[in-house]
C-alpha positions in Angstrom: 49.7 66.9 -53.8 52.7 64.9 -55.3 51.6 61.2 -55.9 54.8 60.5 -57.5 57.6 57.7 -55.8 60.8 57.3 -56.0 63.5 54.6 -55.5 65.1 54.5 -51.8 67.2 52.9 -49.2 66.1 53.4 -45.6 67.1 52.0 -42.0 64.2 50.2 -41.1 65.0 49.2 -37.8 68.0 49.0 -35.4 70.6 46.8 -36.6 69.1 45.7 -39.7 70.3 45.6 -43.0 69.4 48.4 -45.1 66.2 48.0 -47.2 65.2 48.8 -50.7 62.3 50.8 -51.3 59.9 53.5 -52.8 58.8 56.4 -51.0 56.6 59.3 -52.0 58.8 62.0 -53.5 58.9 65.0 -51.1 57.7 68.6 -51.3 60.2 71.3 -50.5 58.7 73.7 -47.6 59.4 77.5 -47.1 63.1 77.9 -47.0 63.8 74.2 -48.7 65.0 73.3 -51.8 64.4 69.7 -53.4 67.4 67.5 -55.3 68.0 65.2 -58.0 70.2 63.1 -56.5 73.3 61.8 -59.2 75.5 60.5 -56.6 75.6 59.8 -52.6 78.9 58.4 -51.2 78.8 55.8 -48.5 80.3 56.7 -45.1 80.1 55.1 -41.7 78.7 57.9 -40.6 75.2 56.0 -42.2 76.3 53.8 -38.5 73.9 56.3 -36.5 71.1 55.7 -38.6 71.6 51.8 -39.0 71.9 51.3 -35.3 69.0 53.3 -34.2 71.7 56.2 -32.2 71.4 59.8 -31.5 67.4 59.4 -31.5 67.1 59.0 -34.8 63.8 58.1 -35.8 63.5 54.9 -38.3 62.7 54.5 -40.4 65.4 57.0 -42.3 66.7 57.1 -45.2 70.7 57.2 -44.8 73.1 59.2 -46.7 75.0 62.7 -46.4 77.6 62.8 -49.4 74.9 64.2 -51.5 75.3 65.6 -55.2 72.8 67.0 -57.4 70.5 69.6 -59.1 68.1 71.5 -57.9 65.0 70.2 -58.9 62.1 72.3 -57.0 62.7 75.5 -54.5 60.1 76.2 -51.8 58.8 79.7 -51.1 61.4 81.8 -49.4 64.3 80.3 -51.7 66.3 83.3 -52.6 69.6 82.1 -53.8 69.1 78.3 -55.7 67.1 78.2 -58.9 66.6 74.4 -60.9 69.1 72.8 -62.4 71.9 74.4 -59.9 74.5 72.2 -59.3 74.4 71.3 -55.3 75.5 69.4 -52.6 74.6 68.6 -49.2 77.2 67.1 -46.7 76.7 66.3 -42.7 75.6 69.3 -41.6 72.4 69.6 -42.6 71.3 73.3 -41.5 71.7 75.2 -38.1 68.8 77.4 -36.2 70.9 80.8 -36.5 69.0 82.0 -33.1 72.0 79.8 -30.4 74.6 81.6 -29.0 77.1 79.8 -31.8 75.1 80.8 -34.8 75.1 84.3 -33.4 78.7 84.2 -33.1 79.0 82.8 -36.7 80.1 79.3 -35.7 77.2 77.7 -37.5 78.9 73.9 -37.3 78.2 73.8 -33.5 74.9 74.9 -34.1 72.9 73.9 -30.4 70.2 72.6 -33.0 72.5 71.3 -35.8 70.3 69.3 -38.1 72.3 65.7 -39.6 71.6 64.7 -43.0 70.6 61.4 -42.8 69.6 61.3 -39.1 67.3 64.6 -38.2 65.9 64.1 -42.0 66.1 61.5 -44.9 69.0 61.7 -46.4 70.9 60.9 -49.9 70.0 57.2 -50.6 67.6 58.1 -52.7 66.7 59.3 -56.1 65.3 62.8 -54.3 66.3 64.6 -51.4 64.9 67.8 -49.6 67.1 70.2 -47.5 67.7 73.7 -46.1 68.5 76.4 -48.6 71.3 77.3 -46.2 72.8 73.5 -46.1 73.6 73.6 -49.8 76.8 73.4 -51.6 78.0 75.1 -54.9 79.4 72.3 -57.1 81.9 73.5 -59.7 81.7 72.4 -63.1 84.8 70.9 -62.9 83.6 68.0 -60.6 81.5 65.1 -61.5 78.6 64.4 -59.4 80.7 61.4 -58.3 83.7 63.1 -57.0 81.9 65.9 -55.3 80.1 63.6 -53.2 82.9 62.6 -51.1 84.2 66.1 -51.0 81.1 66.7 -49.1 82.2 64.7 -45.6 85.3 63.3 -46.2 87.0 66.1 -47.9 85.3 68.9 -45.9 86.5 67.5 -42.7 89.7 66.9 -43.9 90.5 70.3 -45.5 89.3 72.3 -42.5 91.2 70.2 -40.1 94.3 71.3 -42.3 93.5 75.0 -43.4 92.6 75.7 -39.0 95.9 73.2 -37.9 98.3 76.1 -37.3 100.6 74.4 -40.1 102.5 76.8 -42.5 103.3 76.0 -45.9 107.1 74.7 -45.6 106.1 72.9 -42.4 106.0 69.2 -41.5 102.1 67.8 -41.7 101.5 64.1 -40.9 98.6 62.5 -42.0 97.6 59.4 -40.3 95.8 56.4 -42.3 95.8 56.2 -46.1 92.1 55.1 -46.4 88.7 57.3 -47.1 89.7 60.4 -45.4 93.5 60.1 -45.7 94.1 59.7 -49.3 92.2 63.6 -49.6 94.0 64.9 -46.4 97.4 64.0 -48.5 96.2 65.3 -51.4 95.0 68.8 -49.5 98.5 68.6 -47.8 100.3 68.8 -50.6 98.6 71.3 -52.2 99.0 73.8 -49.2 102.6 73.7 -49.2 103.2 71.5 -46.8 106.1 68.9 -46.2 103.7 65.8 -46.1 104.2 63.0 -44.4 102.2 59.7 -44.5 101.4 56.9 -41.7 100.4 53.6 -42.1 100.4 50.6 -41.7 102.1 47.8 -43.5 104.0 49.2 -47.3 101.3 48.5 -49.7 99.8 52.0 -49.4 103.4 53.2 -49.7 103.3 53.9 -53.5 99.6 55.3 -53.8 100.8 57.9 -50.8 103.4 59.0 -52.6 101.6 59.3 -55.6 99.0 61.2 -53.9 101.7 63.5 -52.8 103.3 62.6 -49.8 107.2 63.3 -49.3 107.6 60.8 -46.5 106.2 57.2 -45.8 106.1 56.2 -42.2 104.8 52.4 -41.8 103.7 52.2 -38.4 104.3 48.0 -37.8 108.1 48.8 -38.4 108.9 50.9 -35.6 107.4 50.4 -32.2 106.6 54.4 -32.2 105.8 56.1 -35.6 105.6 59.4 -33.2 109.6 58.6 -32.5 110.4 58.1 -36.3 108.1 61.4 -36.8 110.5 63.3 -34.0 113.6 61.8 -35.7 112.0 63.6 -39.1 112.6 66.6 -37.2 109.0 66.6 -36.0 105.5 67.9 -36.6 104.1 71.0 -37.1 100.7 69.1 -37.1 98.9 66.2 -37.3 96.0 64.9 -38.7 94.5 61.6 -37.4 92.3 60.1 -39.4 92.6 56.6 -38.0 90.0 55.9 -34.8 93.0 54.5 -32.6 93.7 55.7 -29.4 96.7 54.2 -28.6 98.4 55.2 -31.9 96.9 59.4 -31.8 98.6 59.0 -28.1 101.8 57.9 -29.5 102.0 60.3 -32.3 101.9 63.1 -29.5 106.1 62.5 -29.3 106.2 63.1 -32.7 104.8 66.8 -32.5 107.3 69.8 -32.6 107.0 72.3 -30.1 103.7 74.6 -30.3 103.0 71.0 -32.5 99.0 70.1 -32.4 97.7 66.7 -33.0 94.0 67.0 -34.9 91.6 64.2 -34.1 89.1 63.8 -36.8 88.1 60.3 -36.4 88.0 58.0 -32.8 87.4 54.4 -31.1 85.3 56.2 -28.5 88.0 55.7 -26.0 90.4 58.0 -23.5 93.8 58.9 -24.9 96.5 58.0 -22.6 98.7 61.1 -22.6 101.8 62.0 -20.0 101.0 65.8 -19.7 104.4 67.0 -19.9 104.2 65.9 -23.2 101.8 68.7 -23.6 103.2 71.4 -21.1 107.3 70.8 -22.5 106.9 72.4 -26.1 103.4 73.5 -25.3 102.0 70.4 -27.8 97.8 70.4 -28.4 96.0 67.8 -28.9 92.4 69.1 -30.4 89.9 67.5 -32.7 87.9 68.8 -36.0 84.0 68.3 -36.4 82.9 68.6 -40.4 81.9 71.6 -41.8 79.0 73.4 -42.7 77.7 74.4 -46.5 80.5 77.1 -47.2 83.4 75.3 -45.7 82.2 72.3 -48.4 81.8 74.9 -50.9 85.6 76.3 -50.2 86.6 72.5 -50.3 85.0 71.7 -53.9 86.5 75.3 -55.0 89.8 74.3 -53.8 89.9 70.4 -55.2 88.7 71.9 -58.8 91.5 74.1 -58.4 94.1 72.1 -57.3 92.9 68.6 -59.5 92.8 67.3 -56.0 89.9 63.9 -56.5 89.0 61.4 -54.3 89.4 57.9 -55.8 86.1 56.1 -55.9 84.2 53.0 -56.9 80.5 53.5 -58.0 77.7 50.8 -57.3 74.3 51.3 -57.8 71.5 52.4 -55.2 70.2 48.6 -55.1 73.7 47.8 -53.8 73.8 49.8 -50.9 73.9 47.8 -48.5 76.5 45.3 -49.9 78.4 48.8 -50.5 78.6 49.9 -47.0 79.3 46.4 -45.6 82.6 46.6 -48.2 83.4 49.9 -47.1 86.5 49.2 -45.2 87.9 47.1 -48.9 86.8 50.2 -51.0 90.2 52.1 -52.3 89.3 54.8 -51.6 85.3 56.1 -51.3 82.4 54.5 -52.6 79.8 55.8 -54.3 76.0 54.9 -55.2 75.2 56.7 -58.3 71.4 57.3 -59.8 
């Protein structure tokens, strides 16, 4: 019996602020590996925890940006060994018995585990998870950059590498914030002619930096999905901005066999003329995360192509000041241990 604690952050209750804490330090079970967490990035995904949704059971601790080492493997662990370099990201481990595991589609898993929601999560000094949820972290990553790799850029590079895009085509990213400043960066690194959407100019420079070829600024123009079509259209889109109204009008700006990709929403419909969709045979679809080896293929692929997210580190004790500044962090935030 471990009577060892550790420093944590849980959702206590519904609505309330985040709490500091100490907790008993967990045992791995058979099939689990336990982590020394270095770094957990902060992600309004911790929302379903703080506000009591998806039958989560408070209290929980939050957190599914999670980067480590392996600090203790329960029986059955065949492939992690301490001091392994991991990470754990959304999706926190599928049943591989529904009719989507057996088809290999583990991400829509009928009894997809959440990090952070179905367990306790990252804001904390250790974390237990499945051996299948975890993440290869290359050496050439700080426990600080591959944190946000693990939600952020997972969901953004799979939207991208499954968008139907070619290298040479058009790819517009909308929203330089958390997720947008990595889908540029992936964007430009697959080949694509990138072009960025935003609001106001100030992003403008960063964007381009970052590798965009073309800056659309979306209070300018009534319809950023006209000046898109004037650009000679997109092969794809990636929406990373929860707006309806704006995903709608960026629609127009898609090039025939074009496909919008929803990766982030305000929970309400998209008003959409369908022959929008049947002339030029346009998709709209959406993207849902990732599981372990599509985060592991994202790490791989920022190490090799020095794509990083831009972060700002605060301590665990700050959590909850962190994730109320979310929305002012350029571009991730991360707690580090």
């Amino acid at each position: 019996m471990n009577a060892a604690t550790m420093r944590a952050v849980q959702a206590v209750r519904a609505g309330a602020s985040f709490a500091v804490t100490r907790l008993p330090v967990p045992e791995p079970g058979p099939g689990a590996v336990r982590i020394k967490v270095h770094a957990c990035g902060v992600c309004g995904g911790e929302n379903l925890a703080r506000l009591g949704l998806l039958g989560v059971k408070l209290p929980r601790v939050p957190g599914h940006e999670i980067a480590g080492t392996v600090d203790a493997a329960g029986p059955g662990v065949t492939v992690w060994k301490p001091g392994d370099r991991v990470g754990v990201g959304w999706h926190g481990g599928s049943c591989f018995v529904c009719d989507s595991c057996r088809a290999g589609d583990f991400v829509n898993c009928a009894d997809r585990r959440i990090v952070g929601l179905h367990y306790d999560g990252g804001y904390a000094e250790y974390v237990v998870a499945p051996q299948d949820a975890l993440a290869r972290i290359p050496a050439a990553l700080s426990f600080e950059e591959a944190g946000p790799l693990m939600c952020a850029g997972v969901t953004t590079f799979s939207a991208l590498r499954h968008c139907g895009a070619r290298p040479g085509d058009t790819v517009a990213v909308q929203g330089i914030g958390g997720l947008g400043h990595l889908a540029v960066q992936f964007a430009d690194r697959m080949g694509f002619r990138t072009v960025a959407v935003n609001r106001g100019r100030d992003k403008e420079p960063i964007a381009r930096q970052l590798g965009a070829d073309e800056y659309i600024d979306s209070t300018e123009d009534k319809s950023p999905g006209e000046v898109l079509g004037r650009l000679g259209g997109a092969a794809a889109v990636i929406s990373t901005v929860g707006s309806s109204p704006a995903q709608a009008d960026l629609v127009q700006g898609l090039s025939p066999n074009g496909r919008l990709v929803v990766i982030a929403t305000d929970h309400e419909p998209l008003a959409l003329g369908p022959e929008l969709l049947v002339l030029g045979r346009r998709v709209v679809a959406g993207w849902y995360s990732g599981h372990a080896k599509d985060s592991e293929e994202t790490m791989a692929f920022a190490a090799l192509k020095g794509i990083r997210p831009m972060v700002e580190t605060r301590p665990l004790e700050d959590a909850e000041a962190a994730f109320r500044d979310m929305g002012s962090a350029r571009f991730r935030t991360v707690l580090t241990l």
